[in-house]
KEKE-3310 file (N, C-alpha, C; in steps of 0.2 Angstrom, whole numbers, plus 5000, padded with zeros to 4 digits):
npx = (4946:4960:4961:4962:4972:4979:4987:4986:4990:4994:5003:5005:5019:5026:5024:5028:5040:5052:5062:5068:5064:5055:5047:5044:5053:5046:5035:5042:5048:5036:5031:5042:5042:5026:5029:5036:5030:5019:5016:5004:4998:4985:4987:4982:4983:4988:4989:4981:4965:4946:4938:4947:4950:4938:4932:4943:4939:4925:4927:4934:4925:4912:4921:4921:4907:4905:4901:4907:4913:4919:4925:4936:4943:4954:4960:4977:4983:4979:4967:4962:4963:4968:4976:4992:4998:5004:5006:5001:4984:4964:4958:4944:4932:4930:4945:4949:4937:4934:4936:4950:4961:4975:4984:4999:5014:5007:5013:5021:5022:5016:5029:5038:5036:5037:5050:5059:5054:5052:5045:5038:5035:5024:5012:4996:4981:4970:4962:4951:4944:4940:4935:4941:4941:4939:4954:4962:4959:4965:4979:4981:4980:4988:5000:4999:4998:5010:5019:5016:5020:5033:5039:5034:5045:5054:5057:5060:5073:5077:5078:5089:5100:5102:5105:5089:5088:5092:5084:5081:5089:5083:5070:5062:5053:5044:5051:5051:5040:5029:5014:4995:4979:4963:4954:4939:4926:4913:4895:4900:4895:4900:4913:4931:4942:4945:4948:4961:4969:4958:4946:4937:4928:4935:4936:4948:4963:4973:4990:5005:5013:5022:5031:5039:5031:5012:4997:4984:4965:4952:4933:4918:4912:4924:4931:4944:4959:4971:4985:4991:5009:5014:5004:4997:4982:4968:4964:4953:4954:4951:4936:4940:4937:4947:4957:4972:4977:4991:5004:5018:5029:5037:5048:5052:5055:5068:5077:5078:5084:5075:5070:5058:5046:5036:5018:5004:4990:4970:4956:4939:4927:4912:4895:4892:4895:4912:4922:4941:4955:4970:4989:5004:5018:5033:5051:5061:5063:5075:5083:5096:5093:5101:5105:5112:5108:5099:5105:5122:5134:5139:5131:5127:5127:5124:5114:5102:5092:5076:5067:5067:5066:5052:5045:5046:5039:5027:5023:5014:5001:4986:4980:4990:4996:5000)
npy = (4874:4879:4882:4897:4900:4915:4920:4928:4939:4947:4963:4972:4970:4975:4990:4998:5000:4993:4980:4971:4963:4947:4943:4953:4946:4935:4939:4945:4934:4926:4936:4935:4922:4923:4932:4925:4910:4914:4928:4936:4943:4947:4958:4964:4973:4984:4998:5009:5015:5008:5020:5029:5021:5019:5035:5038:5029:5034:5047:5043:5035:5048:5056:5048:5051:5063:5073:5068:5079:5087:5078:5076:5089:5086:5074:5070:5077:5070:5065:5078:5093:5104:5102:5101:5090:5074:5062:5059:5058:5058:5046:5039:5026:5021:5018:5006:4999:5003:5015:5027:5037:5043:5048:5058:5059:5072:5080:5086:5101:5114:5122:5115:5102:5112:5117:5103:5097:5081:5069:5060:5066:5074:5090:5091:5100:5096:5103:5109:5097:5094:5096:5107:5099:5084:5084:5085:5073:5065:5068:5060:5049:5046:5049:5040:5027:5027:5027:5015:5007:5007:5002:4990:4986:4990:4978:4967:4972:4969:4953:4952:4954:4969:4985:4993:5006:5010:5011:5023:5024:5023:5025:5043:5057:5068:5061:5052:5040:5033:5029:5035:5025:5024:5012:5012:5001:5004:4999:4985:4983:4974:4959:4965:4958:4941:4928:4918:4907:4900:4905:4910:4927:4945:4959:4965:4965:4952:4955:4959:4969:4986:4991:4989:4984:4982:4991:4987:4990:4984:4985:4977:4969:4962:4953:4951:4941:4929:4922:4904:4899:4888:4879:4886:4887:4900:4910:4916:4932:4935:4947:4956:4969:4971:4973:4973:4971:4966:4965:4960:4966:4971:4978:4973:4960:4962:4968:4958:4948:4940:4932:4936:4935:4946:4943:4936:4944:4947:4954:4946:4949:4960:4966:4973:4989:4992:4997:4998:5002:5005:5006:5009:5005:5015:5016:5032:5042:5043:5034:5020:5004:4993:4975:4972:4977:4972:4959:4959:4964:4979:4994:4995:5007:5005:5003:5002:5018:5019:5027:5023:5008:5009:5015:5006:4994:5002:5002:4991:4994:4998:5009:5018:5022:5036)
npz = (5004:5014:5032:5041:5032:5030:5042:5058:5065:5082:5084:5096:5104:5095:5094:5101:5095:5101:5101:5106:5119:5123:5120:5108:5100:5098:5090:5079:5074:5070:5056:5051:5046:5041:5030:5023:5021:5015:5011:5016:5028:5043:5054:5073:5087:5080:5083:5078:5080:5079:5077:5070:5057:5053:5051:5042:5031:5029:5024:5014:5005:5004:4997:4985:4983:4978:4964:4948:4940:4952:4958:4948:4947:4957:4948:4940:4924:4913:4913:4917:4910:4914:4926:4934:4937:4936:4940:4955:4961:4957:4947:4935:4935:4924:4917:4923:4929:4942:4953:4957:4971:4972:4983:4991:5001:5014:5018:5009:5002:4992:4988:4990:4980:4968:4969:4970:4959:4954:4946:4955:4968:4972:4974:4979:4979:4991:4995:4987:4987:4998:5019:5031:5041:5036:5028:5039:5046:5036:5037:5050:5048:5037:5044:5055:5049:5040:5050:5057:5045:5045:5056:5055:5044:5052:5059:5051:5047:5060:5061:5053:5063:5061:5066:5068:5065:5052:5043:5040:5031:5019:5020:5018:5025:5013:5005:5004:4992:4995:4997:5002:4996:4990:4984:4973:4970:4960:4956:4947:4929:4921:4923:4925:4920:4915:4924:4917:4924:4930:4927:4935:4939:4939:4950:4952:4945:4942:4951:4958:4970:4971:4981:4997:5006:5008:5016:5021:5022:5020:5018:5023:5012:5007:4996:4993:4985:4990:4981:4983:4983:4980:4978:4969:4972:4975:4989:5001:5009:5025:5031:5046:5057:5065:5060:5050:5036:5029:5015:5006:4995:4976:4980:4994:4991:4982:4988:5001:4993:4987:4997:5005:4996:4984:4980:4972:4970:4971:4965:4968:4955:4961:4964:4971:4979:4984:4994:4996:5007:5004:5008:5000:5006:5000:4997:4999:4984:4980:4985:4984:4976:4985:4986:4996:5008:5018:5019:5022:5034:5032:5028:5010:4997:4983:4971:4958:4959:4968:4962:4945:4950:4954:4942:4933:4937:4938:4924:4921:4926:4923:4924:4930:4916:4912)
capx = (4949:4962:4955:4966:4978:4979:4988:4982:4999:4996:5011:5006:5025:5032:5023:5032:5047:5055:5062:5074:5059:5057:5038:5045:5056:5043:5032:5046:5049:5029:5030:5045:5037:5021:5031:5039:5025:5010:5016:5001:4996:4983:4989:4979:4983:4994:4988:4975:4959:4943:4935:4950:4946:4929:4935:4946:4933:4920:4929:4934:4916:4912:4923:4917:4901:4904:4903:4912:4915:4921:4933:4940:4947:4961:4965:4981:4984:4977:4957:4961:4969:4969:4981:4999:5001:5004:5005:4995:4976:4960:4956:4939:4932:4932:4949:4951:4932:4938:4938:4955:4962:4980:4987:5008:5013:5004:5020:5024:5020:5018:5035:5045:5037:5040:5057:5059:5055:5052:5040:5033:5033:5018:5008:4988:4977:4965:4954:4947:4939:4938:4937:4946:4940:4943:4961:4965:4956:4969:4985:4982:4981:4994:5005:5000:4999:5017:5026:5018:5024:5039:5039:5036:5050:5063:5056:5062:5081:5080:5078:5096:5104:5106:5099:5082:5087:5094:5077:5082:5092:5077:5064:5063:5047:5044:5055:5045:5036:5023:5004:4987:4975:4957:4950:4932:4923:4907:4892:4902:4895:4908:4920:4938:4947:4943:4956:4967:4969:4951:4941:4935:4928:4937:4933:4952:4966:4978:4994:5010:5012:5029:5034:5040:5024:5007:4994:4975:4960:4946:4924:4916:4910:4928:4932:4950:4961:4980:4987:4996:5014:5015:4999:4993:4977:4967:4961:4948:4957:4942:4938:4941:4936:4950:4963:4974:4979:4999:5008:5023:5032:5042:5057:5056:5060:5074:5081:5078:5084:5071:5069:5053:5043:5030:5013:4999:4983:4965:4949:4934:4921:4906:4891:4888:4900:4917:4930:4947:4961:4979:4992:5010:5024:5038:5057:5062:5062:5082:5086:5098:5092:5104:5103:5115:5105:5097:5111:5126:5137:5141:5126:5131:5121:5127:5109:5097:5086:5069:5061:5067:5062:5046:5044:5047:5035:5020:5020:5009:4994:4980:4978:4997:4996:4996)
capy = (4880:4879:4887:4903:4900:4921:4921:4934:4943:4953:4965:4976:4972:4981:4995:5005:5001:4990:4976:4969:4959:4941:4944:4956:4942:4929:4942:4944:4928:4925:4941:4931:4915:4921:4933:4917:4906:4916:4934:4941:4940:4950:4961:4967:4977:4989:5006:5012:5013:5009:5023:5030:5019:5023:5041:5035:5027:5041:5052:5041:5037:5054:5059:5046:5052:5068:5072:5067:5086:5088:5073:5076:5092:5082:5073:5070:5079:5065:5067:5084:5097:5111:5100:5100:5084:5070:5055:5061:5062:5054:5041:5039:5020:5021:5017:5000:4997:5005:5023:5028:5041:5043:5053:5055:5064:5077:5086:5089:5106:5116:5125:5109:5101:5115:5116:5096:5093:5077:5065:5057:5072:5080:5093:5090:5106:5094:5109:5108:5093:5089:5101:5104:5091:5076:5083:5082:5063:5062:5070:5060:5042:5044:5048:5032:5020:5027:5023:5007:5002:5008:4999:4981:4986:4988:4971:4963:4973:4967:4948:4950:4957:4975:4991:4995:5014:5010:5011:5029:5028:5020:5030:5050:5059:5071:5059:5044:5036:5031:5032:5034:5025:5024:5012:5012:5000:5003:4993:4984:4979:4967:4960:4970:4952:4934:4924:4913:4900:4896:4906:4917:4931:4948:4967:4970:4960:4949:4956:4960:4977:4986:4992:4985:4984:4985:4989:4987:4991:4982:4983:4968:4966:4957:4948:4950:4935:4926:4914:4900:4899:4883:4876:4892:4890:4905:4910:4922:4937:4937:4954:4957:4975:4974:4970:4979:4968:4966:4960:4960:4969:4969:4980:4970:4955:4961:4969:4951:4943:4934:4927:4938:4936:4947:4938:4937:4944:4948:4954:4945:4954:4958:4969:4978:4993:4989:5002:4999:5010:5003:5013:5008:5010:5016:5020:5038:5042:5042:5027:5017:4997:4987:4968:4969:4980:4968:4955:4960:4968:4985:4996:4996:5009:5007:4999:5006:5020:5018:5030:5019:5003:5010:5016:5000:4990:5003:5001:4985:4994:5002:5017:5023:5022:5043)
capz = (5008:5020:5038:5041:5026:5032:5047:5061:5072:5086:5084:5101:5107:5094:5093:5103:5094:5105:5099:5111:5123:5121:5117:5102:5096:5096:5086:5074:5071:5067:5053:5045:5045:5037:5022:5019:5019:5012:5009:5016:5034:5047:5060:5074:5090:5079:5087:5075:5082:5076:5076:5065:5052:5051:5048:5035:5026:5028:5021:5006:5002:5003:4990:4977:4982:4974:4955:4942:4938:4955:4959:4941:4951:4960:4943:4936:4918:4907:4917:4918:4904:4919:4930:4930:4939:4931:4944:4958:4961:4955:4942:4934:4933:4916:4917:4923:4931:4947:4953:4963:4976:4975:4988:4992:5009:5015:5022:5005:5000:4985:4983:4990:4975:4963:4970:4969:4951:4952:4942:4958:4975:4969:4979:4977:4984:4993:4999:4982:4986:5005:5021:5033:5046:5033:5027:5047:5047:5030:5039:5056:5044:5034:5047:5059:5044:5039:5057:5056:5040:5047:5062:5051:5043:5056:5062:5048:5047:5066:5059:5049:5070:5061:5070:5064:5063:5047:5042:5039:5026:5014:5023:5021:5023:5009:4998:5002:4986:4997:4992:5004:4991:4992:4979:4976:4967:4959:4954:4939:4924:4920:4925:4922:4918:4919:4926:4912:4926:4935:4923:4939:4935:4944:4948:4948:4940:4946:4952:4964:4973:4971:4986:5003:5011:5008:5022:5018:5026:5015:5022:5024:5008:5006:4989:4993:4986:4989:4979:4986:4979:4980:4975:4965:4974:4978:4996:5003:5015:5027:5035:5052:5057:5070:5058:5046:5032:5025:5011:5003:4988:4975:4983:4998:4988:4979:4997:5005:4988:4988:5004:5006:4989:4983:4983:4969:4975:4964:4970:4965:4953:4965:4958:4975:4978:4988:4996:4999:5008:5002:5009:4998:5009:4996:4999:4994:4976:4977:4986:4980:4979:4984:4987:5001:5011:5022:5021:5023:5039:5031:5024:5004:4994:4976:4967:4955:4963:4969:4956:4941:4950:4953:4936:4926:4941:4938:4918:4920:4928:4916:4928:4930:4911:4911)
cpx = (4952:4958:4963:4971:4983:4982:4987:4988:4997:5001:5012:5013:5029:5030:5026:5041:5055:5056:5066:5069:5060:5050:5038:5046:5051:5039:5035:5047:5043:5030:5035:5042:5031:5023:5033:5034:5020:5011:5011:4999:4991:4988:4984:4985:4991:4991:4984:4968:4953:4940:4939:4951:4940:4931:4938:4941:4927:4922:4934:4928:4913:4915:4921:4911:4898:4903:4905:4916:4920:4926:4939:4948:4953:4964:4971:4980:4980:4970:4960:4965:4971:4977:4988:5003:5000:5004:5000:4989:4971:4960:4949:4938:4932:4937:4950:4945:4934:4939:4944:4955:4971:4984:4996:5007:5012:5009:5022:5017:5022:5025:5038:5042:5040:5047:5061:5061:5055:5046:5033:5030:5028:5013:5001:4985:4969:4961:4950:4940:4935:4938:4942:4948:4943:4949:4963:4965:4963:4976:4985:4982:4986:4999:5006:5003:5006:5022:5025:5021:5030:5043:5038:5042:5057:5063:5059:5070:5083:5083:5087:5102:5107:5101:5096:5082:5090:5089:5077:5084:5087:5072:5064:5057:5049:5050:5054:5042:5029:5017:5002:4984:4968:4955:4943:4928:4914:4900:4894:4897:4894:4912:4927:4942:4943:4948:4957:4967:4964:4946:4934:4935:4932:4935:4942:4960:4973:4986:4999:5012:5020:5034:5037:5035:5017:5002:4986:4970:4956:4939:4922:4913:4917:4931:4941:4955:4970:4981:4991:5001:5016:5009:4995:4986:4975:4963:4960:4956:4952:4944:4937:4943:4940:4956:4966:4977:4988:5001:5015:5026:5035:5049:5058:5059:5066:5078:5083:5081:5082:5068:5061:5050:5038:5024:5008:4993:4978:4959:4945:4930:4916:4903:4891:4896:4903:4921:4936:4952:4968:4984:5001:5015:5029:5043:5055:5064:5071:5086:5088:5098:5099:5102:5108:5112:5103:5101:5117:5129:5136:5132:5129:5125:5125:5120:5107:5093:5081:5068:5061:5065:5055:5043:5042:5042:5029:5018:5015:5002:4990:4981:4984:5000:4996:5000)
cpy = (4878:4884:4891:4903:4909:4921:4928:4935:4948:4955:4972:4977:4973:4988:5001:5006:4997:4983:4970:4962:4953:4940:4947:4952:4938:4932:4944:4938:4924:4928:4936:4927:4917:4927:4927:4913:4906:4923:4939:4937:4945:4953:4965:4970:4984:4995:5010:5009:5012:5013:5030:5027:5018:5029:5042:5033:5032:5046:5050:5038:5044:5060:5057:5045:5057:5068:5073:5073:5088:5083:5074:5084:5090:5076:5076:5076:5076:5063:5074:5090:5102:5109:5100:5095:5078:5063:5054:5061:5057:5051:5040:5030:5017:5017:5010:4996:5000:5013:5024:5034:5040:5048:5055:5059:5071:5083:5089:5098:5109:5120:5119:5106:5105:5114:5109:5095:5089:5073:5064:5060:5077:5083:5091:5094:5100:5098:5109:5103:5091:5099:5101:5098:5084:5079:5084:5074:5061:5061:5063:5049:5040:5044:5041:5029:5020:5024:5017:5000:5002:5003:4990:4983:4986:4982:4969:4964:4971:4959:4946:4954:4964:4980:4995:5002:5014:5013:5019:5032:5026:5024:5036:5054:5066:5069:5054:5046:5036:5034:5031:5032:5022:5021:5011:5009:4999:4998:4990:4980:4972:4966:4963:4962:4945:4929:4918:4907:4897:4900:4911:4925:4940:4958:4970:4963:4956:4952:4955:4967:4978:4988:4986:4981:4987:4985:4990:4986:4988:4982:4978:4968:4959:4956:4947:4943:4935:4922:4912:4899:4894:4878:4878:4892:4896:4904:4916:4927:4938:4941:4950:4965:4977:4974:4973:4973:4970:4963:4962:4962:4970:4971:4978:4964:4956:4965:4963:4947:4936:4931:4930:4941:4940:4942:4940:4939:4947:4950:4953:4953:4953:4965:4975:4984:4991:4997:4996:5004:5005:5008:5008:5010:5009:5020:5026:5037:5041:5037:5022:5011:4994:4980:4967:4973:4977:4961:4953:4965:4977:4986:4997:5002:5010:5001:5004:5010:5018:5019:5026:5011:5002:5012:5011:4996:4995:5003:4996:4987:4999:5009:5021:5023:5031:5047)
cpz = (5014:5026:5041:5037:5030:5038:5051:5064:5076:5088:5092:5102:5103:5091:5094:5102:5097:5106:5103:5117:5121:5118:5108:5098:5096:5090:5077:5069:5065:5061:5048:5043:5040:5031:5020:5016:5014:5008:5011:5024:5036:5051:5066:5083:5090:5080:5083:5078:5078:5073:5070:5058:5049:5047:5041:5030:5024:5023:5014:5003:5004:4995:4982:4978:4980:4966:4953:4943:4945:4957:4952:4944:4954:4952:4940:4926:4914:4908:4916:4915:4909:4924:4926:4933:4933:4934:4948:4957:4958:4949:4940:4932:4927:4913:4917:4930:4939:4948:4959:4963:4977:4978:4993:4999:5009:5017:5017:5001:4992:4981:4985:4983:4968:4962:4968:4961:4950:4951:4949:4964:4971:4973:4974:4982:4985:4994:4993:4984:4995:5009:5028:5038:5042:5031:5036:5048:5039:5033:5044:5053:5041:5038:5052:5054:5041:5044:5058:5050:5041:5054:5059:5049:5046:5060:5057:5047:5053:5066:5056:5054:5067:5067:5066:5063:5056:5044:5038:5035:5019:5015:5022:5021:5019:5004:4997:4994:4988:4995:4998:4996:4992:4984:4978:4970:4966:4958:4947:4936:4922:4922:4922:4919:4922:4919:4922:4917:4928:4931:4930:4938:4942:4943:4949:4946:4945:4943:4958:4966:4972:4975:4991:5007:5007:5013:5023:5022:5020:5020:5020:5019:5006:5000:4986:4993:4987:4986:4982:4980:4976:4975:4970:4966:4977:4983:4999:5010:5019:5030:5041:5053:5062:5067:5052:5040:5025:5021:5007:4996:4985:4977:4990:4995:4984:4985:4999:4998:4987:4990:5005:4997:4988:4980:4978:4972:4968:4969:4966:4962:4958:4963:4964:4976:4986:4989:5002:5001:5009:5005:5007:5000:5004:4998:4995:4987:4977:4982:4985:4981:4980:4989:4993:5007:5016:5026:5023:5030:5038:5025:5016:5000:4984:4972:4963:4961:4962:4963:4952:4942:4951:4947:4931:4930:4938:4930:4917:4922:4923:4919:4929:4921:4909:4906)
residu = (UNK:UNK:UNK:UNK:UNK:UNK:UNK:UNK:UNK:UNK:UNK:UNK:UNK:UNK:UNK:UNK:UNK:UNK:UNK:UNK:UNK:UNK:UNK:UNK:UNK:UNK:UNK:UNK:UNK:UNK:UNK:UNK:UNK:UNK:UNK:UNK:UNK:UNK:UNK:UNK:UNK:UNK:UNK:UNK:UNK:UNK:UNK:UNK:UNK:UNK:UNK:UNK:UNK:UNK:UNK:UNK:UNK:UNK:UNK:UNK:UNK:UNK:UNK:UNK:UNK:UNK:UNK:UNK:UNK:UNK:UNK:UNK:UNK:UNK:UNK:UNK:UNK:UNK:UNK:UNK:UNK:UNK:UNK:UNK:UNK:UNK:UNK:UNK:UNK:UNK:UNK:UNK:UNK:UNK:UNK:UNK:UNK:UNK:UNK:UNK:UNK:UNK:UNK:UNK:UNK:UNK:UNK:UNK:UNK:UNK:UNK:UNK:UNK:UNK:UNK:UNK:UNK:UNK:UNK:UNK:UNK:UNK:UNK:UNK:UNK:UNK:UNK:UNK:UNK:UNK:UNK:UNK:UNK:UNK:UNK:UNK:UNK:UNK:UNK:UNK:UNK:UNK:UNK:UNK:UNK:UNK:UNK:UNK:UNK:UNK:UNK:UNK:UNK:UNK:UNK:UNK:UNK:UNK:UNK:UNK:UNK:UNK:UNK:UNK:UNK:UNK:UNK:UNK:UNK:UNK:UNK:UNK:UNK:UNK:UNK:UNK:UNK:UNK:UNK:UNK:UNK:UNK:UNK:UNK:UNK:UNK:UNK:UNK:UNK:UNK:UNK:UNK:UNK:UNK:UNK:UNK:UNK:UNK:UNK:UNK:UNK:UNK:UNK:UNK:UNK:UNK:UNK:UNK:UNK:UNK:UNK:UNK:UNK:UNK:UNK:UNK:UNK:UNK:UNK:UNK:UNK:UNK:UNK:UNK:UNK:UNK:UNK:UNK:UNK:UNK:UNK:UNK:UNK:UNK:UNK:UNK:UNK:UNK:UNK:UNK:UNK:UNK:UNK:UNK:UNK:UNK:UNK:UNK:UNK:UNK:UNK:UNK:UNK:UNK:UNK:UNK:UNK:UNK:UNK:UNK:UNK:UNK:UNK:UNK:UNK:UNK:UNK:UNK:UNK:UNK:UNK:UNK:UNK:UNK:UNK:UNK:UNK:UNK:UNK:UNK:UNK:UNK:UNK:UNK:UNK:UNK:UNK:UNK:UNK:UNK:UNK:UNK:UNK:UNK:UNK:UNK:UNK:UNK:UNK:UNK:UNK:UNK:UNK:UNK:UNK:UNK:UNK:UNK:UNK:UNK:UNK:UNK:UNK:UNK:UNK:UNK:UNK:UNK:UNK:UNK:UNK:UNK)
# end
């Protein structure tokens, strides 16, 4: 085992946005360096507090501490004949050893989706399941962990001398993609897959995430891995309860063509029960990829949109199987 293969980045100087300093640059430079090298780095004095992630967590153990019959209530259509969503909302472990929570932005409302019509902006009547203190602790999460993924990402449009407001035209809230996701695993069994290369046994499968960004709170239980790209060894993500954990996705790397890869990662099988909160920064559902985006002078928008490149990305997972 290499000793911090994970690199740690205090990104304080550019929380407030402000990238211009020589402290900001040096922080930038760092963030290049370890998408490049590793793909998954630590962050810590990004402006979430602890006791905000406490919250977060409380109120996602909470909900998989209800029953069955009751979380089945936020399911999609394919758990739930009553429902009329279809991407949205709870999972049962059943599925792929693992109970999820997937939650889109809370700004969206039920006529903007009706009005919408589209597969992915899905309203979920959380008051079914939660009250109103936790959807406050939901609203006041998704909106930090959104300006911070946002805030990585103008660090990197800063990398190629553009101006980070571009950011804008990828980003829209209430047309974001983006997920809040609460996984939560049980006491398993069995393991869900045994890894083809090392014969390790895992509680969730070895993959790459589709977005730009992912931004991960995991509890010390841990069992969070990266592979090296190089040497296809895998290496521990070790907690740190001050530290917000990010990695890279497939629509940054066809942004970056390339330059910034997404990055295999797997979570050990472990028997005792584990929570994770993933939060999938995803462009809006009609933004269109292009490869010049990041590289070129003039913004070009003539790519495939989002939606279909998230679409063909989410067929590989058991759970978006709906």
């Amino acid at each position: 085992m290499i000793k911090r293969y994970i690199p740690t980045i205090n990104i304080s100087s550019l929380i407030k946005n402000n990238f211009e300093t020589q402290s900001a640059f040096k922080t930038i430079k760092q963030i290049e360096k370890a998408c490049i090298d590793v793909g998954f780095f630590q962050v810590t004095g990004h402006g979430i507090n602890l006791k905000e992630i406490k919250n977060i967590c409380d109120v996602g153990n909470n909900f998989f501490n209800l029953p069955d019959s009751n979380k089945r209530e936020l399911s999609p259509k394919k758990w739930n004949i009553k429902s009329k969503n279809l991407y949205r909302g709870y999972f049962p472990n059943d599925v792929n050893g693992k109970e999820g929570l997937d939650i889109g932005d809370l700004k969206v409302t039920k006529n903007y989706s009706t009005k919408l019509k589209n597969k992915y902006i899905e309203y979920i009547n959380l008051n079914k399941c939660f009250n109103k203190y936790s959807i406050k602790i939901l609203n006041i999460y998704f909106d930090n962990i959104y300006s911070l993924s946002e805030t990585l990402f103008k660090s990197i449009i800063k990398l190629n001398n553009k101006n980070p407001e571009i950011s804008n035209k990828v980003f829209s809230r209430l047309k974001t993609l983006s997920t809040l996701r609460f996984n939560y695993y049980p006491n398993q069994t069995k393991p869900v897959e045994i890894s083809k290369q090392d014969g390790v046994a895992l509680g969730c499968e070895t993959h790459v995430d589709s977005g730009i960004f992912t931004i991960l709170y995991q509890d010390k239980k841990g069992g969070l891995q990266v592979q090296n790209r190089k040497t296809k060894r895998w290496h521990d993500v070790p907690f740190n309860k001050k530290a917000l954990i990010v990695n890279t996705g497939r629509a940054l790397e066809f942004l970056s063509k390339g330059k910034f890869k997404a990055t295999n990662h797997r979570v050990l099988w472990n028997k005792s029960k584990r929570l994770s909160v993933p939060f999938f920064f995803e462009p809006s559902y009609d933004f269109k990829m292009s490869q010049s985006f990041l590289m070129e002078p003039k913004f070009k928008n003539n790519g495939q949109i989002y939606e279909k490149f998230l679409n063909k990305s989410l067929k590989k997972f058991i759970e978006y199987q709906r």
